[in-house]
C-alpha positions in Angstrom: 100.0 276.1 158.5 103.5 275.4 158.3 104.2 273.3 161.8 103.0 269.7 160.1 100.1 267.3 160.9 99.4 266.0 164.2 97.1 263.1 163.6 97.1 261.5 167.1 95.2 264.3 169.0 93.1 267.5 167.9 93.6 269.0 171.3 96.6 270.9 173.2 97.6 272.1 168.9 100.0 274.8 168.6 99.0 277.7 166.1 99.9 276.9 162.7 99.1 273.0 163.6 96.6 270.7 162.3 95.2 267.7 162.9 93.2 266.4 159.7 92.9 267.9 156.4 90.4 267.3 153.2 92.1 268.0 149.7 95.4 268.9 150.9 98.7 269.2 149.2 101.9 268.2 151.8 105.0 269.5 150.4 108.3 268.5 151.8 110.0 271.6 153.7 106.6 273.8 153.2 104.2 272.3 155.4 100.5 272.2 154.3 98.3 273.8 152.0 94.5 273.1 151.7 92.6 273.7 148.3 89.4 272.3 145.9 91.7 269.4 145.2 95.2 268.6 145.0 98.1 270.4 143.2 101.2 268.6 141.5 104.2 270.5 141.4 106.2 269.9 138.3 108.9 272.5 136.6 108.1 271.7 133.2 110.8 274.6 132.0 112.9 272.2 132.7 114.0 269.9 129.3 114.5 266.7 130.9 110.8 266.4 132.9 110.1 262.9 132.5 106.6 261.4 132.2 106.4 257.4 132.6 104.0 255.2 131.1 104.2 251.1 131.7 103.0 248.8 128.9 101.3 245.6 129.7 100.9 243.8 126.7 104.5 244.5 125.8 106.4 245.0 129.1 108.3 247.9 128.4 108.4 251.4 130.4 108.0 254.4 128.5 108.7 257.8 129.0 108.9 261.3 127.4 112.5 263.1 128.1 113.0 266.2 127.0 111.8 266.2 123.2 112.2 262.3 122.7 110.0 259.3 123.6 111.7 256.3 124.6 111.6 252.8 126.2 113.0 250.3 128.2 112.4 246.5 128.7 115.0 246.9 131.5 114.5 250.4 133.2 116.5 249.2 136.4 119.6 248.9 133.8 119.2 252.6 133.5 119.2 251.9 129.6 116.3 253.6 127.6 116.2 253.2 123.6 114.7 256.3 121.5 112.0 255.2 118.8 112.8 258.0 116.0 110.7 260.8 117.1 111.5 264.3 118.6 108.1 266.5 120.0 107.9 269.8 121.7 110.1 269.7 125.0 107.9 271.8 127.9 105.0 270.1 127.4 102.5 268.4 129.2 101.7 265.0 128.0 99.9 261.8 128.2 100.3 258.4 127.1 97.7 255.5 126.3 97.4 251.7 126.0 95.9 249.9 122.9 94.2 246.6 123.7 96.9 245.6 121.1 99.9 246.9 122.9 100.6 249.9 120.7 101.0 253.2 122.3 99.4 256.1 121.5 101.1 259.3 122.8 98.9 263.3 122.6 99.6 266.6 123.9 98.0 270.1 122.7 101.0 271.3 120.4 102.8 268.4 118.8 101.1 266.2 116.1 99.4 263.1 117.6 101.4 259.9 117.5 100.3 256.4 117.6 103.6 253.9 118.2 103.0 250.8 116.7 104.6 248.0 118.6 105.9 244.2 118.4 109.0 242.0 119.5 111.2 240.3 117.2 110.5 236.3 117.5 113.8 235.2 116.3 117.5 236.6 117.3 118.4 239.4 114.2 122.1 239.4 112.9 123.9 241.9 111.5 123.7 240.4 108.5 119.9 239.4 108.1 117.4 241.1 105.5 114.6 239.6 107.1 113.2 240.5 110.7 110.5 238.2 112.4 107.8 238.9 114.3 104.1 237.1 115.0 102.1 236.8 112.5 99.4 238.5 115.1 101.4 242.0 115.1 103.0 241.9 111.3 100.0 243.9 109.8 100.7 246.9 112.6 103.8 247.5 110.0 103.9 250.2 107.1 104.3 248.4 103.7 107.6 249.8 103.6 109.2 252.2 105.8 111.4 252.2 108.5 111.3 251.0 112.7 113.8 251.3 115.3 114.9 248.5 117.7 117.1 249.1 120.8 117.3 252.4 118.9 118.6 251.5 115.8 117.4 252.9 112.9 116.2 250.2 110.4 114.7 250.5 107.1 113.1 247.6 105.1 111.1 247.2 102.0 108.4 244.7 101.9 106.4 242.8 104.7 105.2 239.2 104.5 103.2 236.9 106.5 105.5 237.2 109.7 108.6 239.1 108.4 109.6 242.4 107.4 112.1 242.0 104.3 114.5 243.9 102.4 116.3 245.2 105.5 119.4 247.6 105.6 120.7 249.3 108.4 121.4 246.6 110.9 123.8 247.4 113.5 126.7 245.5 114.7 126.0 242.8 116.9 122.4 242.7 116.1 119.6 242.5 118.3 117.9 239.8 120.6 115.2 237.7 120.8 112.2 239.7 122.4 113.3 243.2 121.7 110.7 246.1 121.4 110.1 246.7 117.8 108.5 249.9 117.1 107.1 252.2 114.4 105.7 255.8 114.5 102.9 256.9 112.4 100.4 260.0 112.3 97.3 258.6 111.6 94.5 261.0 109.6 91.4 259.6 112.2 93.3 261.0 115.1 92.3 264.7 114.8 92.1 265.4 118.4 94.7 266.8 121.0 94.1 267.3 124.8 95.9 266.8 127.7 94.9 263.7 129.3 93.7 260.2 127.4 92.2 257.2 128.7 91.6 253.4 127.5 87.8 252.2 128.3 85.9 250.0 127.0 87.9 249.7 123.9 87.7 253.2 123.0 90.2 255.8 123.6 88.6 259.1 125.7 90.5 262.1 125.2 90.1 265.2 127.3 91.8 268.5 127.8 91.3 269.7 124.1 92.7 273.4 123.8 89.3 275.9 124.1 87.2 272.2 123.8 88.4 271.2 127.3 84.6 270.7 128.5 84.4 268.2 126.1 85.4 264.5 126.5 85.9 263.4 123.0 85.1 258.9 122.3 86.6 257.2 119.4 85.2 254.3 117.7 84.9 251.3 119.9 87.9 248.6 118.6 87.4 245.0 117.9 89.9 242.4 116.6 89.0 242.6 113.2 88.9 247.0 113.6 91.8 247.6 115.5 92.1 251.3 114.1 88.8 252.2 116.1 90.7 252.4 118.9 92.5 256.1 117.5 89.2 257.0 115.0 87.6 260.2 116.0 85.6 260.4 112.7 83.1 257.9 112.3 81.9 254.1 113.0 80.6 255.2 116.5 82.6 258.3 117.5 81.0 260.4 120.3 81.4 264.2 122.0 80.5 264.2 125.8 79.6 267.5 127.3 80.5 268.4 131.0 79.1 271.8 132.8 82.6 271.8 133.6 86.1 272.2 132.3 87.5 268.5 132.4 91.5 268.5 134.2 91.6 263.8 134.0 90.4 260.8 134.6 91.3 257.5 135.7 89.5 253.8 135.0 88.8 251.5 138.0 87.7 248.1 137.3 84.8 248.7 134.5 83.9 252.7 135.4 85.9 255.9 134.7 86.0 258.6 136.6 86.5 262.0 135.2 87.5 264.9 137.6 87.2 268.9 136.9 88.5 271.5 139.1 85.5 271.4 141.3 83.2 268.4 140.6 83.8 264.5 139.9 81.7 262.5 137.7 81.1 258.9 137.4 80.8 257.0 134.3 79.6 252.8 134.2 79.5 252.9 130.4 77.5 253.4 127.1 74.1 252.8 126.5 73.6 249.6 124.0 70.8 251.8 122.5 71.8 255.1 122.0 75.4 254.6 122.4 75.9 257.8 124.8 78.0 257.1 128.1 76.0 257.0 130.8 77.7 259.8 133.6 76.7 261.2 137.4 77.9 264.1 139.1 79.5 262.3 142.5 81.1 265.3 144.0 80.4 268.7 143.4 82.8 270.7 146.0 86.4 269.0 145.3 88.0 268.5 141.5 91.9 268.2 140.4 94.4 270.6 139.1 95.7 268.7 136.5 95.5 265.5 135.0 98.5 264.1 136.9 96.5 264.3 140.3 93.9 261.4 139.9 95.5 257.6 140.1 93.6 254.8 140.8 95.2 252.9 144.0 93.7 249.6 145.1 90.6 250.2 143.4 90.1 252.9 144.3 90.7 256.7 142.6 
């Protein structure tokens, strides 16, 4: 099937022609190929694959290239800012939305990372020890430690109501209002590693676990006063779904989830109030994903 799609006519087709096609893959210069769902091509041998993510509480595009993570309030400037952290280069990863703004980022080798993240409320100089921020994201922040802005490595040593104090390390020319402030922690309540994560209903779903990947692992559900929910595997509400099948993704649309295998797709509306299990439904049973990068929601629709 290499002489293209005719979708005008099913008659008078030349051999090697079609005219429809269910769970195909179109690849430019290789005409089609049909399968049980659709394939990504990605050379991930490659040390500068680069995996976006856009933020929405903070509006910032992030991205894994080669072994960093960075960001970009600007990414149309072509200027991205690393945060500090260096993972495995060839692999597969996924990022994740708190309902706080920080960013959570998992794959199956490197150690999970949650990025806590802010913007500065006042214009930083050179010259200031103090850096502020809102008194709503202050208490994301280490007691001491050390957070990069517009890449630049800055240590401090206390925090306060809205500040971080004792700082060192500013460079020259200083930063501006509204710049991404970020810090990178390891925290003990995320255990898990997969390949694909999701944000629903204030939990974070994680999928793809190596020799677990029929398993959708549920954190805690988050609240305002228990915003470290959102990354606890552990206890206060955690919960293991089982699928007859190995899970590849999963995408949220509006307030249900779907969650795709290689050759079925399930539907899930939510958790029961009772019992707390999520409530799930085979939908399709012939056609899945390859891999977690083949399942988007567009319009509404996945």
């Amino acid at each position: 099937m290499d002489l293209g799609l005719d979708q005008q006519s099913s008659k008078n087709l030349k051999l090697g022609q079609i005219y429809s096609g269910q769970s195909a893959r179109y690849e430019t210069g290789g005409g089609i190929q049909t399968g049980p769902g659709f394939r990504l091509i990605e050379d991930f041998s490659s040390s500068n694959a680069v995996f976006p993510f856009e933020g929405t509480v903070f509006p910032a595009l992030w991205c894994k290239v080669g072994t960093n993570i960075q960001q970009s309030l600007d990414p149309d400037s072509g200027t991205f800012w690393g945060i500090g952290l260096t993972l495995t280069a060839a692999q597969r990863g996924f990022f994740v939305e708190q309902g706080n703004g920080d960013i959570h980022y998992i794959n199956n080798v490197d150690n999970r990372v949650r990025i806590a993240v802010a913007q500065n409320t006042v214009a930083i100089l050179a010259t200031d020890t103090e850096i502020t921020v809102s008194a709503d994201w202050i208490g994301k922040f280490a007691a001491s430690g050390t957070i990069y802005i517009r890449g630049d490595s800055i240590a401090y040593t206390g925090v306060n109501a809205t500040q971080l104090t004792g700082v060192t390390g500013i460079q020259a020319g200083g930063h501006p209002i509204d710049s991404i402030v970020t810090q990178t922690t390891t925290p003990g309540t995320l255990a898990r590693i997969g390949t694909f994560c999701l944000n629903y209903e204030n939990r974070m779903l994680l999928g793809g676990r190596l020799r677990e990947d029929s398993i959708l692992f549920c954190s805690a559900p988050e609240d305002d006063d228990n915003p470290a929910f959102f990354y606890d595997f552990d206890a206060n509400g955690t919960i293991e779904v089982a699928f007859p099948t190995k899970l590849r993704g999963g995408v949220t649309v509006g307030g249900s989830v779907y969650l795709a295998g290689a050759g079925s797709l399930f539907l899930s509306n939510g958790f029961d109030v009772t019992t707390g299990q999520m409530i799930k439904k085979r939908i399709v049973g012939e056609y899945g994903i390859y891999n977690e990068r083949c399942i988007v929601s567009g319009e509404g629709v996945p």
